[in-house]
VMD Tcl script that builds the backbone (N, CA, C; Angstrom):
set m [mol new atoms 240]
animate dup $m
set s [atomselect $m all]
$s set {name element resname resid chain x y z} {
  {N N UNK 1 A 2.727 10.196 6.249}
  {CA C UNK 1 A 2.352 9.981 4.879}
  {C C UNK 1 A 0.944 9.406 4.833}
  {N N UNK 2 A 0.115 9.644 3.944}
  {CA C UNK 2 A -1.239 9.142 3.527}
  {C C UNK 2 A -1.212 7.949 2.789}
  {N N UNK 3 A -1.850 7.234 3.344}
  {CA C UNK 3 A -1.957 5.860 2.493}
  {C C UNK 3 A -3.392 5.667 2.431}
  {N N UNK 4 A -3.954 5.399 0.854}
  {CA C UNK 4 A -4.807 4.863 0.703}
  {C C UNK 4 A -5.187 3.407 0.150}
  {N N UNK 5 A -6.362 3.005 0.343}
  {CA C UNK 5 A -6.795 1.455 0.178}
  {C C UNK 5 A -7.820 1.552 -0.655}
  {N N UNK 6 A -7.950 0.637 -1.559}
  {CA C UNK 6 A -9.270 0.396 -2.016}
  {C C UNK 6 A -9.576 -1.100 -2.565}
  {N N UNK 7 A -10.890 -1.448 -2.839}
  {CA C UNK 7 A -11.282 -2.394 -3.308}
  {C C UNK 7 A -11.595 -3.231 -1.703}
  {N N UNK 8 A -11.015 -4.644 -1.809}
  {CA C UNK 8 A -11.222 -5.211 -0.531}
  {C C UNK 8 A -9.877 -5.091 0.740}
  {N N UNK 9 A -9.074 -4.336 0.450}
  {CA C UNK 9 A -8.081 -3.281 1.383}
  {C C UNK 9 A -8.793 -2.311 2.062}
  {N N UNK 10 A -9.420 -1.613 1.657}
  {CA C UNK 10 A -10.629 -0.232 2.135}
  {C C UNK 10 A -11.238 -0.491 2.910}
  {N N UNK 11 A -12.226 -2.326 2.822}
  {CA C UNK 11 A -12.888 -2.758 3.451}
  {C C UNK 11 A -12.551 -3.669 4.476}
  {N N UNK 12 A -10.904 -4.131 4.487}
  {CA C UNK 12 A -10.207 -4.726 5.814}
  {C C UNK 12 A -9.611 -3.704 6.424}
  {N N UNK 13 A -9.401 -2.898 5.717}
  {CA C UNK 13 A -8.066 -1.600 7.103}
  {C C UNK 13 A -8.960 -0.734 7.002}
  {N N UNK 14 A -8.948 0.177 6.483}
  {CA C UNK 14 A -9.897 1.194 6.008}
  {C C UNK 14 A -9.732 1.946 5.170}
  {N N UNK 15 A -10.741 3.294 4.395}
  {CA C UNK 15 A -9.859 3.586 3.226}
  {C C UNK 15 A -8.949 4.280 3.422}
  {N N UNK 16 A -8.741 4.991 4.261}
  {CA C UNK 16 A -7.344 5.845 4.405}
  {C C UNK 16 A -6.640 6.053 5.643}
  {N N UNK 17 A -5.019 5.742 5.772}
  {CA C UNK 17 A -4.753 5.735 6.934}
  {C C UNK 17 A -3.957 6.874 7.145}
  {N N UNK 18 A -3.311 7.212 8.368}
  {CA C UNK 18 A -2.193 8.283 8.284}
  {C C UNK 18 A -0.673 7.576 9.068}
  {N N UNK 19 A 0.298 7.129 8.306}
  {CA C UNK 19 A 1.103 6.841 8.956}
  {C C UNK 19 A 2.464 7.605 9.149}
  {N N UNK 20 A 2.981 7.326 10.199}
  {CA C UNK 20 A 4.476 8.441 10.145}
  {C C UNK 20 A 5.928 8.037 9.544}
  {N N UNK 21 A 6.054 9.045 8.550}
  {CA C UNK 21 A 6.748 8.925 7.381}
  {C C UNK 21 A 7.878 7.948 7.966}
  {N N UNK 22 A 8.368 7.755 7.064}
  {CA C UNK 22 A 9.688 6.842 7.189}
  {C C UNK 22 A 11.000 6.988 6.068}
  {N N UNK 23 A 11.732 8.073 6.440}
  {CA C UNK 23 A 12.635 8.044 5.477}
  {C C UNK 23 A 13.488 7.037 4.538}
  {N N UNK 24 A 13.555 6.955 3.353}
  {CA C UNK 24 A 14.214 5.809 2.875}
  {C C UNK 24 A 13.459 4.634 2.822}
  {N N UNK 25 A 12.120 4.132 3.142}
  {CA C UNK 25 A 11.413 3.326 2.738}
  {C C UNK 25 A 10.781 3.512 1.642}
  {N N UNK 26 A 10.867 1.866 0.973}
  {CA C UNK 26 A 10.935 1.501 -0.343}
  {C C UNK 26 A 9.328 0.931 -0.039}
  {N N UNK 27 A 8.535 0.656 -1.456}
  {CA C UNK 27 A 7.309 0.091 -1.381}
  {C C UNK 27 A 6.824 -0.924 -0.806}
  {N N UNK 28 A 8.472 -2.243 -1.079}
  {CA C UNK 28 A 8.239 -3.351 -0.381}
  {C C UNK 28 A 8.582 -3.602 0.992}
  {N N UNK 29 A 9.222 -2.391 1.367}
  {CA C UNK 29 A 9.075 -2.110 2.997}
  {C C UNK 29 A 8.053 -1.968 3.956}
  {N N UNK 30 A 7.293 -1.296 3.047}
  {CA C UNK 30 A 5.868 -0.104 3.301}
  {C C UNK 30 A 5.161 -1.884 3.160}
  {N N UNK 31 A 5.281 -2.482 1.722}
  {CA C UNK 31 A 3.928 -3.597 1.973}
  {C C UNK 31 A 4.055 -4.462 3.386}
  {N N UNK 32 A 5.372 -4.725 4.039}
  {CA C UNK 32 A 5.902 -5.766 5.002}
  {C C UNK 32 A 5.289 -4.895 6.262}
  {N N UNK 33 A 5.639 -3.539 6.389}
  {CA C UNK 33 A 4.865 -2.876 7.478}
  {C C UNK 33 A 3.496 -2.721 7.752}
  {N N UNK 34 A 2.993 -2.428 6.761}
  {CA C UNK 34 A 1.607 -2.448 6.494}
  {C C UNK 34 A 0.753 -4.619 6.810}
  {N N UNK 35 A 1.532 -5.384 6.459}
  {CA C UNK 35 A 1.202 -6.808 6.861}
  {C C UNK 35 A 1.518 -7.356 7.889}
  {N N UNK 36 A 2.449 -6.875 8.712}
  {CA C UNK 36 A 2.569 -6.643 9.912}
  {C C UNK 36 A 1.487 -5.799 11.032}
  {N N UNK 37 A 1.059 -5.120 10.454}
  {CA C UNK 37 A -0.153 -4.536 11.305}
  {C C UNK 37 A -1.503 -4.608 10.770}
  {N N UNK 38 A -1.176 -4.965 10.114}
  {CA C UNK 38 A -2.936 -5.472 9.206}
  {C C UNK 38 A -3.134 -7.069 9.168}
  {N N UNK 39 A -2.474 -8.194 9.697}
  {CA C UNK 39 A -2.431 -9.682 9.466}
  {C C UNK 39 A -3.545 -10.424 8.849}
  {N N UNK 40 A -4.826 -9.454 9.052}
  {CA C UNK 40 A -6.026 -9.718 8.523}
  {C C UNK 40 A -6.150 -9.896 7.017}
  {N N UNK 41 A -4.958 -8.519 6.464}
  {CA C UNK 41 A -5.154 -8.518 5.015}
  {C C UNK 41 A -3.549 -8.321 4.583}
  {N N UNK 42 A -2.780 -9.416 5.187}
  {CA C UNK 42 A -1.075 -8.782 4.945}
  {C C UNK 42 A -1.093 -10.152 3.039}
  {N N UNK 43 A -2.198 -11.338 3.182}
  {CA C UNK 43 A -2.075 -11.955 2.191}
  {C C UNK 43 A -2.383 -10.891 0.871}
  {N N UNK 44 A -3.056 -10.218 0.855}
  {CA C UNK 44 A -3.537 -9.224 -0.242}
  {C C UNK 44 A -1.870 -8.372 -0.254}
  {N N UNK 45 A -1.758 -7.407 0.995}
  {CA C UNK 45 A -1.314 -6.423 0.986}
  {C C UNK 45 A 0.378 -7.008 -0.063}
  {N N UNK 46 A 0.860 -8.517 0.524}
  {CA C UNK 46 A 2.165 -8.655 0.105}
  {C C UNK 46 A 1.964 -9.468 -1.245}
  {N N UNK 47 A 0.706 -9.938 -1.947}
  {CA C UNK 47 A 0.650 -10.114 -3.288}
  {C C UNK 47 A 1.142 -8.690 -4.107}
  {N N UNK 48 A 2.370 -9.066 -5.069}
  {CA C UNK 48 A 2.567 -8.581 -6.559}
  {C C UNK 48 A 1.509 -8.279 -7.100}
  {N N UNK 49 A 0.346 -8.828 -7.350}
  {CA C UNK 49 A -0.818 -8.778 -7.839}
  {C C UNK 49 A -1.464 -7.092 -7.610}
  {N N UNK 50 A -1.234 -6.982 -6.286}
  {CA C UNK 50 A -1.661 -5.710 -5.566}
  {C C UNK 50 A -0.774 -4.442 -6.110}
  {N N UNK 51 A -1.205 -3.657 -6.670}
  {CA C UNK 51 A 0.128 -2.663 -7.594}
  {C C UNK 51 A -0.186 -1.151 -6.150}
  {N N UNK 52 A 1.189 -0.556 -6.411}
  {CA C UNK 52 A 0.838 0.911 -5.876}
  {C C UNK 52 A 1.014 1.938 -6.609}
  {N N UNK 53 A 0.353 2.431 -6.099}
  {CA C UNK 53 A 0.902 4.037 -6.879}
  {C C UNK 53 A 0.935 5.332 -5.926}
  {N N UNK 54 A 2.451 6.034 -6.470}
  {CA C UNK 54 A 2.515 7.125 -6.000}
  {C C UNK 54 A 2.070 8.321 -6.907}
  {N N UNK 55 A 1.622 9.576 -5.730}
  {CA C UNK 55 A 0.753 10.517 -6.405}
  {C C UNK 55 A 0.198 10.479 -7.938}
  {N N UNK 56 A -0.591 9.292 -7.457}
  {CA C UNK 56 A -1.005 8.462 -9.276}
  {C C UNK 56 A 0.044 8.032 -10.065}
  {N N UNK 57 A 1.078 7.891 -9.912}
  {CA C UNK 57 A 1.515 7.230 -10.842}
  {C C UNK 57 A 2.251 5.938 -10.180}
  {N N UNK 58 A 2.137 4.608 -11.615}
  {CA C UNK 58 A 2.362 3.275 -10.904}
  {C C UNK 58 A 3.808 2.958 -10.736}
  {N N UNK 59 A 4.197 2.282 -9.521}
  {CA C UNK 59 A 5.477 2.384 -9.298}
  {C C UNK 59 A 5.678 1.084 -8.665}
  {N N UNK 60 A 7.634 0.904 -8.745}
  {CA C UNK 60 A 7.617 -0.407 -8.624}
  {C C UNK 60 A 7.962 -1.020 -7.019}
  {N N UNK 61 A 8.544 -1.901 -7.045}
  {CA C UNK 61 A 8.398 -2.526 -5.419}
  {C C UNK 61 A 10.051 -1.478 -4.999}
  {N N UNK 62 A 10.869 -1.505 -5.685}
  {CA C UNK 62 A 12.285 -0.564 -4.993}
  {C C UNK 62 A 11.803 1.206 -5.063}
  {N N UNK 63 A 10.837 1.187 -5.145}
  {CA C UNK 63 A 10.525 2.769 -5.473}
  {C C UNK 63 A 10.582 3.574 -3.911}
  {N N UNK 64 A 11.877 4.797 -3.687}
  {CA C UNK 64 A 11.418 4.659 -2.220}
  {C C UNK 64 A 10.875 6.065 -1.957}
  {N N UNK 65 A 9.725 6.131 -1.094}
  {CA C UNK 65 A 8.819 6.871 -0.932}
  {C C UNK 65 A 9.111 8.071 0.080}
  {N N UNK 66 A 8.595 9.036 -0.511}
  {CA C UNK 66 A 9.578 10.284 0.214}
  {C C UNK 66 A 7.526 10.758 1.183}
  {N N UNK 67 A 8.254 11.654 2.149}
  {CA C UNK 67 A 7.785 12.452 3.271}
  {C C UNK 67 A 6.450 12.880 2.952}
  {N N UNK 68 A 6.529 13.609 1.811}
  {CA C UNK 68 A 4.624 13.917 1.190}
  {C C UNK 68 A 4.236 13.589 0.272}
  {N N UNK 69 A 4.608 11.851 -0.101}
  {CA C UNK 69 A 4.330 11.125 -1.463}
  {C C UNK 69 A 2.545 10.799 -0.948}
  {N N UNK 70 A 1.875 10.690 -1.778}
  {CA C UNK 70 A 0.387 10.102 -1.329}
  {C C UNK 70 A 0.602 8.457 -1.982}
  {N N UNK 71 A 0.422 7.514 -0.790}
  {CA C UNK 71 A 0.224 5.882 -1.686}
  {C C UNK 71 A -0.906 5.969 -1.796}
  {N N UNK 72 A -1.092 4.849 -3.033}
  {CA C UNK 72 A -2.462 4.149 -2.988}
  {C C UNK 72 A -1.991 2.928 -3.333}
  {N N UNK 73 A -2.724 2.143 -2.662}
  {CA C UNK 73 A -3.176 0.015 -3.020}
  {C C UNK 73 A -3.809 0.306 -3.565}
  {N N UNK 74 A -3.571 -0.679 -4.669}
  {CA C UNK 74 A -4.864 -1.274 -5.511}
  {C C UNK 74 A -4.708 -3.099 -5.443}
  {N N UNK 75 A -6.095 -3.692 -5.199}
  {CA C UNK 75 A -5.793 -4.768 -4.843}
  {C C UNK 75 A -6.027 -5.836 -6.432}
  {N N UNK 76 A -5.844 -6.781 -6.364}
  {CA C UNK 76 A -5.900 -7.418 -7.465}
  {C C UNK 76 A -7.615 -7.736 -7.827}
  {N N UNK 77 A -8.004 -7.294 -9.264}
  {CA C UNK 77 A -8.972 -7.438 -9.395}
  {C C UNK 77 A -9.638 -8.243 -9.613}
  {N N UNK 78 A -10.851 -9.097 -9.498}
  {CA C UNK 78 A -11.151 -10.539 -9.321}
  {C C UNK 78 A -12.582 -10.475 -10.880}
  {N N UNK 79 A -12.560 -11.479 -11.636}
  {CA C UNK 79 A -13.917 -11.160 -12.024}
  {C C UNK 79 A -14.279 -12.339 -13.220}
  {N N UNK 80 A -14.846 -12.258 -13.974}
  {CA C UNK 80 A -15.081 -13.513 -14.487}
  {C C UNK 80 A -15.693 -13.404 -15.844}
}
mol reanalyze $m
mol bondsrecalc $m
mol representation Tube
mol addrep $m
């Protein structure tokens, strides 16, 4: 499956990774795996704050992600 990153995710992992699918994983599976191998950015990756979306559309943390779903992170936006 394709996972993409952006914002300051893009710029700790990179913007796009390729990982091997995982049947029956849910989003908040995917965030715990993904912070597990990223420790650099698992504080971003396992913030609520951080939304995903599948093939564009926003979805929630039990959403479970099938074989040729495309993710994307979006990280929480900061600004003032």
């Amino acid at each position: 499956m394709k996972v993409l990153f952006y914002g300051r995710l893009s710029e700790a992992i990179a913007p796009e990774i390729e990982l091997a699918s995982s049947s029956n994983c849910s989003i908040a599976e995917l965030r715990q795996r993904l912070a597990a191998a990223h420790p650099h950015a698992a504080a971003t990756l396992r913030s609520q704050r951080s939304r995903v979306l599948i093939n564009s559309s926003l979805v929630g943390e039990d959403f479970v992600i099938g074989a040729s779903d495309q993710i994307e992170f979006l990280p929480p936006v900061s600004g003032g």
